[in-house]
FIPA-548146 format. One line per 10 residues: for each residue x, y, z of C-alpha. Coordinates in pm, whole numbers, plus 50000, padded with zeros to 5 digits. Layout:
X:Y:Z  ...
# end
This chain:
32387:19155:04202  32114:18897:04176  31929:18914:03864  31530:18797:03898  31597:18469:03723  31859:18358:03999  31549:18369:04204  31444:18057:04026  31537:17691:04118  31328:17466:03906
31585:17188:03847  31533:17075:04147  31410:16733:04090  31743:16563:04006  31870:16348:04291  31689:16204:04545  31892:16389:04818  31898:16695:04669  31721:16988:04861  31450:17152:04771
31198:17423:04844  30901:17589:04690  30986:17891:04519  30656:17957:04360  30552:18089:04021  30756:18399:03965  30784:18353:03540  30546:18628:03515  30704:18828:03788  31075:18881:03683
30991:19023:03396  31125:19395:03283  30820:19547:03259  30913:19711:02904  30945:19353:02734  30941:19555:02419  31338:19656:02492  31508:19360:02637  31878:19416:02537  31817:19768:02687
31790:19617:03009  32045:19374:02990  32310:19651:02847  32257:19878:03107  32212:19633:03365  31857:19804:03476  31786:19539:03685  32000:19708:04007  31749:19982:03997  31496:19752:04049
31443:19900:04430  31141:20088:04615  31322:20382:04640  31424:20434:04263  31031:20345:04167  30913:20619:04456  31147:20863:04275  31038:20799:03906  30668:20863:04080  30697:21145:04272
30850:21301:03914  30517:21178:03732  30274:21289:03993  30474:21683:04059  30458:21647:03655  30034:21537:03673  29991:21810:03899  30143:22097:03667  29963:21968:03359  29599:21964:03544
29645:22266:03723  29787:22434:03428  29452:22355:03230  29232:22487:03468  29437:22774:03552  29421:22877:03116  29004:22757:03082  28898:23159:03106  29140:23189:02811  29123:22847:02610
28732:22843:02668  28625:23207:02507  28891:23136:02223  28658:22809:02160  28327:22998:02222  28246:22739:02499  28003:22901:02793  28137:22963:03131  27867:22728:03240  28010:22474:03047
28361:22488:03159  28295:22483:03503  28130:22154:03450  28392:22061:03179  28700:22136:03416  28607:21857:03648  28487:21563:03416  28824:21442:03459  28655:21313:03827  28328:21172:03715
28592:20926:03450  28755:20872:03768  28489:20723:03907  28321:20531:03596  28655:20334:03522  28787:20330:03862  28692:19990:04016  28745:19813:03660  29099:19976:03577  29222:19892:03918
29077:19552:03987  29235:19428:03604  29544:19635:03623  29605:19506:03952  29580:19139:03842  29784:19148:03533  30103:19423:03536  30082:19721:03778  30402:19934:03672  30344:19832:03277
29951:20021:03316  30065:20276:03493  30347:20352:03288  30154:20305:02977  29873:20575:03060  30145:20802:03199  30244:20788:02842  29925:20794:02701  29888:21138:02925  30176:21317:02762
30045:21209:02442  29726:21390:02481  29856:21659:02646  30052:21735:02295  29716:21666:02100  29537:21948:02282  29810:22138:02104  29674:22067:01746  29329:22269:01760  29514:22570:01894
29803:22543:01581  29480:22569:01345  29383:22871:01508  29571:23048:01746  29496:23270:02038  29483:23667:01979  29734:23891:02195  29416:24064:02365  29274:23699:02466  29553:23705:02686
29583:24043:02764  29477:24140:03134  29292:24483:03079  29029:24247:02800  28994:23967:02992  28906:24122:03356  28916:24512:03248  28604:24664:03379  28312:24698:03139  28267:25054:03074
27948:25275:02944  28123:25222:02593  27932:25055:02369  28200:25051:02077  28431:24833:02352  28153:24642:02415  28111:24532:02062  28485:24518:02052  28505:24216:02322  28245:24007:02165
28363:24001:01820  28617:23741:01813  28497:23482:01545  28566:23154:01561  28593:22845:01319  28298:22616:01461  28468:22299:01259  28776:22357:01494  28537:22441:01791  28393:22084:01733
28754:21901:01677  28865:22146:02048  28594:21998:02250  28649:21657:02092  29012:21667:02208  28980:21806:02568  28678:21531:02658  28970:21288:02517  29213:21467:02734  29013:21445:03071
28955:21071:02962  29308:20977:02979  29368:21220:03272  29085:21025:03473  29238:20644:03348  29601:20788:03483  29476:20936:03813  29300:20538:03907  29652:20405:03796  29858:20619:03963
29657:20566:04291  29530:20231:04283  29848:20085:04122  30148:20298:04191  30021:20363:04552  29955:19974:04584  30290:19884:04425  30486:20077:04680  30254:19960:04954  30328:19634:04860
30737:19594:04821  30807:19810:05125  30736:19731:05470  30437:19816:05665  30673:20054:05916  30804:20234:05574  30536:20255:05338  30310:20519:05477  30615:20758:05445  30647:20666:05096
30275:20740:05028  30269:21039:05196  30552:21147:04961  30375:21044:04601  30062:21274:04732  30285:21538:04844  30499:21546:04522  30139:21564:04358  30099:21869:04585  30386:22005:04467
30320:21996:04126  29997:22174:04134  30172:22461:04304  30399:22445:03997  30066:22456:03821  29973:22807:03917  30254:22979:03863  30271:22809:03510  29924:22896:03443  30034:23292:03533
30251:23283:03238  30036:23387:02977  29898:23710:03148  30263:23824:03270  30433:23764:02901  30086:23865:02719  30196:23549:02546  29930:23448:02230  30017:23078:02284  29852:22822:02578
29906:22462:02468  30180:22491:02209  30418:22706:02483  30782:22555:02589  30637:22521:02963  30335:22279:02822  30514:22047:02541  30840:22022:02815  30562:21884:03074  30435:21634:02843
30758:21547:02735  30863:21397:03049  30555:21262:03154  30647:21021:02820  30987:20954:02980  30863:20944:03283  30587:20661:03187  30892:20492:03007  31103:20462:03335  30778:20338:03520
30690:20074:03234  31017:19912:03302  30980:19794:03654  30889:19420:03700  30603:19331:03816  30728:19223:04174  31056:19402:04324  31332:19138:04316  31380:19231:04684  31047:19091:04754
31096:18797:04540  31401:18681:04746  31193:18742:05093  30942:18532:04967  31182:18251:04814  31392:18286:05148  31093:18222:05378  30958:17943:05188  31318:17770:05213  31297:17852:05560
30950:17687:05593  31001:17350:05401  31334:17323:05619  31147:17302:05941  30916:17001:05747  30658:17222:05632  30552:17082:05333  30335:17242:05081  30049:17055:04848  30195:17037:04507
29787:17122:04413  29793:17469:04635  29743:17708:04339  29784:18090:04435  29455:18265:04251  29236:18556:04223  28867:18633:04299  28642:18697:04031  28542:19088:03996  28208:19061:04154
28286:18801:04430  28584:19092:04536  28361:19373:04543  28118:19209:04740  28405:19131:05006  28504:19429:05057  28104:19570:05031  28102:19347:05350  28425:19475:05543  28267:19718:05764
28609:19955:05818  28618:19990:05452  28279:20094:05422  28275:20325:05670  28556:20479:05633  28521:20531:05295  28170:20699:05339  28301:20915:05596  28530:21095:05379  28313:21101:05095
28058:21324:05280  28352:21524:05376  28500:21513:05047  28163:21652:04918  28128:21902:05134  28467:22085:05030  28452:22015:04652  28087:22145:04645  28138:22419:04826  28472:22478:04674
28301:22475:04355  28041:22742:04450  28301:22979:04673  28363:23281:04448  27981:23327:04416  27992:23283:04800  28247:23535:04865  28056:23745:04616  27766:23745:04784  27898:23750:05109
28238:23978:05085  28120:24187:04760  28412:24062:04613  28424:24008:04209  28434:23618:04086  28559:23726:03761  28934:23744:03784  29132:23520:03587  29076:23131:03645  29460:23131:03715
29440:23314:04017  29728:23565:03892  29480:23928:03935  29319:23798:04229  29343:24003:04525  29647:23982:04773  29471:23804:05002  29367:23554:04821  29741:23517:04655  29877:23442:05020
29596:23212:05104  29506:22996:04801  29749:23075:04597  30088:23061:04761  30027:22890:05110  29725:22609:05024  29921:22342:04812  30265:22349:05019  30101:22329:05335  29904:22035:05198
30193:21861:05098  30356:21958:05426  30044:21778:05626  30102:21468:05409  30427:21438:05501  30356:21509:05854  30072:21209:05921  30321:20998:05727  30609:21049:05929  30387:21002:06267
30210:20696:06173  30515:20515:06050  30810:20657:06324  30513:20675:06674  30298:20400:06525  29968:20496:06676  29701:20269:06723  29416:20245:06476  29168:20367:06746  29379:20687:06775
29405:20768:06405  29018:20771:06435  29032:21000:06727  29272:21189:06559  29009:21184:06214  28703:21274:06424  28922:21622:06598  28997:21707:06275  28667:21691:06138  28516:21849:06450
28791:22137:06409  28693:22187:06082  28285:22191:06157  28364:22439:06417  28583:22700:06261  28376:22683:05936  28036:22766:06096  28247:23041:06284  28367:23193:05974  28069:23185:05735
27778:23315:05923  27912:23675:05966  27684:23934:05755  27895:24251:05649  27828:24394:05326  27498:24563:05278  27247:24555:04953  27359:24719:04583  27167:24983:04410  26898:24905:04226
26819:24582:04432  26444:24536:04539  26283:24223:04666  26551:23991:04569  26613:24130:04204  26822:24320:04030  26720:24591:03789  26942:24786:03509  26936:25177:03625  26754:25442:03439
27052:25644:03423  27274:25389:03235  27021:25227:03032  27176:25381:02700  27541:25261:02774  27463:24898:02628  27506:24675:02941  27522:24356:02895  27297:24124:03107  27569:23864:03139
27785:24151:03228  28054:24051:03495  27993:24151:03837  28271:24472:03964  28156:24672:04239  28214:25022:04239  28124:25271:04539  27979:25616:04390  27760:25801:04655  27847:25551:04947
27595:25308:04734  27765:25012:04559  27635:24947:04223  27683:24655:04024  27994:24732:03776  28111:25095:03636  27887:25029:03333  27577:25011:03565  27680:25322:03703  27731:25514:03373
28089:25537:03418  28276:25622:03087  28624:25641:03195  28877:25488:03411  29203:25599:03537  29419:25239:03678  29675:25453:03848  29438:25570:04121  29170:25340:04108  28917:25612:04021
28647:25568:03774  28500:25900:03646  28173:26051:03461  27956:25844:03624  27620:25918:03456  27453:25772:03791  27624:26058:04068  27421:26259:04270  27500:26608:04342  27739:26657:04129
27962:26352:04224  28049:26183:03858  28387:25991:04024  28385:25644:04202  28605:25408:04374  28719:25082:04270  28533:24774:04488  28241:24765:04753  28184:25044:04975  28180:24772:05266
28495:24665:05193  28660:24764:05515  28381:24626:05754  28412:24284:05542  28798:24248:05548  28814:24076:05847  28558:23845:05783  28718:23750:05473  29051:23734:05615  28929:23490:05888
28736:23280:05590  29040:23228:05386  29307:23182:05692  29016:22884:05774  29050:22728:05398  29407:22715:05420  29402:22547:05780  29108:22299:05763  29289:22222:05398  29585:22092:05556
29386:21903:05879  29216:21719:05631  29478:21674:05418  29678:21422:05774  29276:21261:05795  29347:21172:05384  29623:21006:05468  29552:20811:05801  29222:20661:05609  29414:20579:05311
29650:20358:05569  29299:20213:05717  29166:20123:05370  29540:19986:05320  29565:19738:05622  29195:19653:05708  29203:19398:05371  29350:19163:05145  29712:19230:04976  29496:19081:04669
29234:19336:04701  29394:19684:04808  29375:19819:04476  29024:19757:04418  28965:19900:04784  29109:20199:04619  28906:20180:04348  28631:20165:04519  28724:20458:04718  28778:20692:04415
28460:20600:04261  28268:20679:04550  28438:21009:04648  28400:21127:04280  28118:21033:04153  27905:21121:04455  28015:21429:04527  28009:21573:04170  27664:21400:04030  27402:21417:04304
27559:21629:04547  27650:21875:04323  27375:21848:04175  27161:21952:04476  27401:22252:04511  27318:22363:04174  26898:22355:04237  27009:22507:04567  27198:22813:04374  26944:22870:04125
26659:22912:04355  26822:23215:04445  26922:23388:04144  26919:23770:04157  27014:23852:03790  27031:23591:03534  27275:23635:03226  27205:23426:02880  27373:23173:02986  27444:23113:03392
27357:23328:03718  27562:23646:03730  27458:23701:04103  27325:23556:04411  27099:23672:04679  27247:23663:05070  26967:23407:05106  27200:23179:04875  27546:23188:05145  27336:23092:05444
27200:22790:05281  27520:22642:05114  27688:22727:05407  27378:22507:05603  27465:22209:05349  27757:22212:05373  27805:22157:05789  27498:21856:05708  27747:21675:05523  28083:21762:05769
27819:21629:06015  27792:21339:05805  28111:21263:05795  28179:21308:06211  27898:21053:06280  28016:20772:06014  28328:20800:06152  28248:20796:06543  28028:20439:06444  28380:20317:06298
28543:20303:06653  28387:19937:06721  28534:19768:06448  28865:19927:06402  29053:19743:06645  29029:19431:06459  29258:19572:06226  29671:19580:06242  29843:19852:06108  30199:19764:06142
30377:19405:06055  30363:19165:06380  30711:19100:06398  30624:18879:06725  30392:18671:06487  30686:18578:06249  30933:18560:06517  30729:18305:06681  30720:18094:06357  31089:18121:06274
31171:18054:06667  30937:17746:06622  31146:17608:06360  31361:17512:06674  31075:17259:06795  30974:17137:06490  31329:17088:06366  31366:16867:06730  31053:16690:06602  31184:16593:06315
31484:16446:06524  31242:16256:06679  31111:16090:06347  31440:16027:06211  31514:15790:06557  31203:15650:06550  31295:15520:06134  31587:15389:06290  31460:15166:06552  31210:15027:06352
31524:14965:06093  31616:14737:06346  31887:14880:06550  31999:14799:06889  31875:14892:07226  32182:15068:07336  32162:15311:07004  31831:15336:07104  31896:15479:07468  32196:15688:07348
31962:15864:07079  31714:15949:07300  31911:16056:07562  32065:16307:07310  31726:16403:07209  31618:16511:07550  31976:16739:07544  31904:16831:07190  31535:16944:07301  31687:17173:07559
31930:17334:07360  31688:17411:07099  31379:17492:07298  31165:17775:07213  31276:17956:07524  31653:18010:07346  31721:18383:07317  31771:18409:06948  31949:18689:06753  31746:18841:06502
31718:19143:06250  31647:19434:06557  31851:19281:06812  31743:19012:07111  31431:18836:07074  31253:18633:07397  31031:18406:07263  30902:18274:07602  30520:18316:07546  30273:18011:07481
30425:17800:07176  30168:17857:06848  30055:17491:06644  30246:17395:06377  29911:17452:06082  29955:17839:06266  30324:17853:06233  30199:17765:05856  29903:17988:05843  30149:18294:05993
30337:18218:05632  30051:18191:05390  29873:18453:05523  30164:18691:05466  30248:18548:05101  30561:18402:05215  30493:17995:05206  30432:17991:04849  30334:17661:04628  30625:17464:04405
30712:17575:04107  30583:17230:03957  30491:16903:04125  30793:16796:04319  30806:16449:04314  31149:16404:04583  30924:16573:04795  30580:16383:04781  30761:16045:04797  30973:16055:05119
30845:16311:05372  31137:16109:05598  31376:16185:05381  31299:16523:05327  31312:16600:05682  31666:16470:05727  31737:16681:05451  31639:16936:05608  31809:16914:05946  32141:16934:05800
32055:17327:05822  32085:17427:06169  31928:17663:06387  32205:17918:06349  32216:17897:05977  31842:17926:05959  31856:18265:06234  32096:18370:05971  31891:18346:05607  31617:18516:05885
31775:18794:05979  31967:18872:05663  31604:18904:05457  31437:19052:05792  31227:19344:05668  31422:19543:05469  31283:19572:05160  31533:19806:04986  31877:19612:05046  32116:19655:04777
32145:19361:04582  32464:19473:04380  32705:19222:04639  32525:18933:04517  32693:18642:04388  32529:18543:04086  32378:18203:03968  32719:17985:03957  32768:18105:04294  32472:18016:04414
32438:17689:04223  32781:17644:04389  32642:17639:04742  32375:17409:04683  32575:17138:04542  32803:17171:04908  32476:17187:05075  32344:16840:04876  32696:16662:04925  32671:16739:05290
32316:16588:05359  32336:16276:05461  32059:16075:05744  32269:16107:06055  32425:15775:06229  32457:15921:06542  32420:16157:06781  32713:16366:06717  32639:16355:06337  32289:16536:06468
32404:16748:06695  32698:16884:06578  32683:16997:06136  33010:16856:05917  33240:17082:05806  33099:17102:05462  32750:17273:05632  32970:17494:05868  33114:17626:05569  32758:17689:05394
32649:17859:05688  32961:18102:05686  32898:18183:05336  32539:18291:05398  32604:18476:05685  32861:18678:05519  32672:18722:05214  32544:19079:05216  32174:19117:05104
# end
């Protein structure tokens, strides 16, 4: 295999003759990534796993492993947050802080991560994540949970006209030191959730992006989201644990300390990648050899460098794609986390349908288990896949990606306005003008006024919960709840749920079938606007593009948007607990509902205005662009002919000679025209077209980080340009085809066959004992021996 220091050739300044190219600076790019265990790498010979694929395996593991841990969290906050006495208020704030830390650290984490080592910051905070996740362990060894704080029939049992069981449920002391030290530790959790989430985007996604083709990567991408997916469909069922075991423990369980376990390894693996793929290294090295053999010569002064911060955000603040495209999916991006956020108190309003099952999801109802909870994340991860596959095997133009962005959008406008405007479920008891009242007939039964809303139906009315009704008992078997102190005539039993709970099924069936599909439409727009953001800039700048994408579709959506949900919400507040709204008026569904389509609306129009200026953009590599300049090397390499005769004659050499080479050159010009039907990579190439100037030939190169600067100042090479040219025609056009189309694009070749560096040094001493300035034609036209041999061996080398 070749090792990343075989990439470099810095010796190169011994004899005159000798051949040379610019390899570029890659000292800081071989590296291991975990410097901190260098005889670990050499022992096991890491350095062969140095390959896109085995990095998009290591982080797929780390993002199905990120998506357990965070759903897990949020799936437990009902039971972790009464244990810690924190208000319901709170946590629904506290459960998404992680996303307004994504956006404060975003742009800075990924423009300084991205300039110094990508896989060493993502592989730290990976750590770093595991290592909190075990710390949020420590409050809950100090005090740990009760059996009934996990026990179904206390946490979501109905509240019954029992004042003893009242009192019962809210006397569960807690330490307020260790409440303190609890909060302390999940703000510091969320922190380092946040930092990981803008490294394993920005970074990871950029990393891949950046060492695999342009045809390949979007399947790659669409793989690390989907893995991510994945893992918070692992979540769930992980958070379910606790109620189906009535297990006392949350954060110090097997399920939790084995996550963040192997997020540690996991980080480790990561760390240990170099900071550029050795693959990409020797496509870079190759092409540069490949560029100063056709008498390109780079300035020894050309110095490779990086925008300040400010002077990089204000680029891309100026690329009108990015702009755009980013704002159009942060209005849609608000518009489903807001109203995501607010959609139990919607379907309570609207569907009479309790918000107070467990955060997990595990004693929702069934329909909401098939929707949300079984089919949501898998057919996200499925759509991921999908608009990966499509945009990397069909390669659609950039124009229809938008199209395809704006149906979706439309689709989703249309179906949701459908689905959310339906009115089904009549008033409760006891509700005049807007406001709730407590019932004369339960008044004595202690009801709380933070009470959780569970609809009964006794007399065909529905009433708030049993304990409004005055209902004492309750038998689970049947459903039935019985001495009602609130029946008329007689009638002390009632049912379990609304009494318009068959007129609203339907509605609600057609409202959650929506959320699942509209999830997984927009999940195909996520990814063809991530591959926008990707291609319409810089290499240097994609990951602060990203960065700047995460800050603005978190902290928009969750500061001001949300908070004009939340003013929204409370103007129309029907009972108020001590704490947060207990329920909504019907007034409250038709405006979120009416917000929410004015930002989906938002989003359509700020994506229809991209369509003028996506064009400009290229998705895919130009292979015809690079084709061109390798096909070129032909012309240039016959101009460089040219100067070598015209050295001779004014040497002093006869007439005749004179003729005889130019004569040859004219034959050597047609056999190595442009026009020649070369052999390359994907099979015949015509390069017929219009030729391309050599500084484009040279700006094809630089512009794709290819023609990179020496190493140091090469002084062979600034004193005789003439002799480096006839150095560089003893490489003919078939050997130079052949270095082409062995590197081509294929950014995962196995590297294992490699010689190593006394193999290589080996070929470059034939290659320097073979150059010599040409005394004739024949000596032009035709390579020695010695060169034929080179060529053979690079041909058969396999890359």
């Amino acid at each position: 295999m070749v090792h990343p220091t075989d990439l470099l050739r810095t010796d190169s300044t011994g004899d005159e003759g000798s051949f040379v190219a610019p390899l570029g600076d890659y000292k800081n790019d071989i590296d291991c990534g975990c410097s901190a265990l260098p005889c670990l790498a050499q022992k096991l010979n890491l350095e062969k796993y140095a390959k896109p694929r085995c990095f998009l395996g290591v982080l797929t593991v780390a993002g199905l492993l990120s998506g357990i841990v965070v759903k897990y969290f949020r799936g437990t906050s009902q039971i972790w947050s009464k244990h810690y006495d924190i208000s319901q208020d709170t946590v629904d704030w506290l459960i998404y802080t992680n996303e307004i830390f994504v956006g404060l650290f975003a742009l800075f984490l990924a423009y300084w991560g991205n300039r110094m080592h990508r896989p060493n910051w993502l592989g730290a905070l990976t750590i770093y994540l595991g290592i909190s996740c075990i710390i949020l362990a420590i409050p809950e060894i100090y005090q740990p949970f009760r059996q009934e704080e996990t026990d179904l029939d206390t946490v979501n049992g109905p509240v019954l006209c029992q004042i003893e069981k009242n009192a019962q449920l809210t006397d569960l002391s807690v330490n307020i030191n260790n409440q303190v030290i609890a909060f302390g530790i999940i703000i510091l959790y969320q922190v380092v959730y946040a930092l990981y989430t803008v490294s394993f985007i920005a970074h990871g996604v950029t990393y891949i992006d950046d060492n695999t083709s342009s045809n390949q990567s979007p399947i790659f991408i669409a793989l690390i989201f989907a893995s991510q997916r994945m893992g918070k469909q692992s979540g769930i069922y992980s958070a379910w644990m606790p109620y189906i075991y009535s297990r006392e423990n949350i954060f110090v369980s097997v399920v939790w300390l084995l996550v963040a376990s192997l997020l540690i390894i996991a980080g480790t693996l990561i760390a240990m990648f170099p900071k550029v793929m050795p693959n990409t290294l020797l496509r870079k090295s190759v092409n540069s050899l490949l560029s100063i053999a056709a008498g390109n010569i780079v300035s020894p002064e050309f110095k490779s460098h990086t925008d300040g911060f400010f002077k990089s955000l204000w680029r891309l603040l100026k690329n009108k794609i990015v702009l755009l495209n980013i704002t159009a999916m942060m209005f849609m991006q608000a518009a489903i986390v807001n109203f995501n956020i607010k959609e139990k108190d919607f379907n309570q309003v609207k569907y009479h349908v309790s918000k107070y099952n467990d955060a997990s999801g595990y004693s929702d109802p069934a329909l909401i288990q098939i929707s949300t909870n079984l089919l949501k994340q898998p057919l996200i991860a499925v759509s991921y896949v999908a608009a990966g596959l499509v945009i990397a095997k069909l390669k659609p133009k950039p124009k229809y990606l938008i199209y395809w962005n704006i149906k979706s959008f439309v689709a989703v406008l249309i179906t949701f306005a459908a689905t959310r405007f339906f009115t089904c479920a009549g008033q409760l008891k006891n509700e005049f003008g807007g406001r709730l009242s407590l019932p004369y007939c339960s008044w004595n039964c202690g009801c709380f006024l933070d009470g959780p809303f569970h609809p009964i139906c006794l007399n065909g009315e529905t009433h708030f919960s049993p304990c409004w009704a005055g209902c004492t008992s309750y038998d689970a078997s049947i459903n039935i709840y019985e001495n009602c102190t609130c029946g008329l005539n007689g009638i002390t039993t009632a049912s379990d749920g609304s009494c318009d709970a068959d007129n609203c099924s339907t509605f609600w069936t057609l409202a959650q079938a929506h959320a699942v599909v509209s999830s997984a439409l927009l999940g195909t727009t996520y990814i063809t606007s991530l591959i926008i953001n990707l291609r319409a800039v810089d290499s240097k700048d994609k990951a602060l593009t990203l960065g700047l994408s995460l800050t603005l579709l978190t902290l928009i959506p969750y500061l001001p948007i949300r908070a004009i949900y939340d003013v929204i919400a409370d103007n129309f507040c029907q009972i108020w607990g001590k704490k947060t709204c207990q329920f909504y008026s019907n007034n409250f569904a038709i405006f979120i509902s009416i917000l929410t389509l004015c930002f989906k609306v938002l989003a359509i129009l700020t994506t229809i205005a991209l369509l003028p200026f996506i064009g400009k953009i290229e998705l895919y590599k130009n292979h015809n662009s690079r084709r061109e300049s390798d096909s070129g090397l032909n012309f240039m390499r016959t101009n460089n002919i040219r100067n070598i005769y015209n050295n001779d004659s004014m040497n002093g050499l006869n007439s005749r000679r004179n003729e005889e080479s130019e004569a040859d050159e004219e034959q050597m010009a047609l056999t190595l025209s442009p026009t020649e039907v070369m052999h390359q990579s994907e099979g015949r190439l015509n390069t017929s077209g219009s030729r391309s100037s050599r500084s484009d030939r040279i700006n094809s190169y630089l512009s794709e980080g290819d023609l990179v600067p020496p190493l140091r100042n090469n002084m062979n090479l600034a004193k005789s340009t003439s002799r480096t040219s006839t150095t560089n025609s003893a490489l003919t056009n078939s050997s130079l085809s052949a270095i082409a189309n062995t590197v081509g694009d294929d950014h995962d070749s196995d590297f294992s066959s490699l010689q190593r560096l006394q193999e290589v040094k080996r070929l470059e001493n034939k290659l320097n004992s073979s150059q010599e300035i040409p005394s004739s034609s024949e000596s032009v036209r035709r390579p020695t021996g010695k060169v034929r041999s080179l060529e053979n061996n690079i041909v058969e080398t396999d890359f």
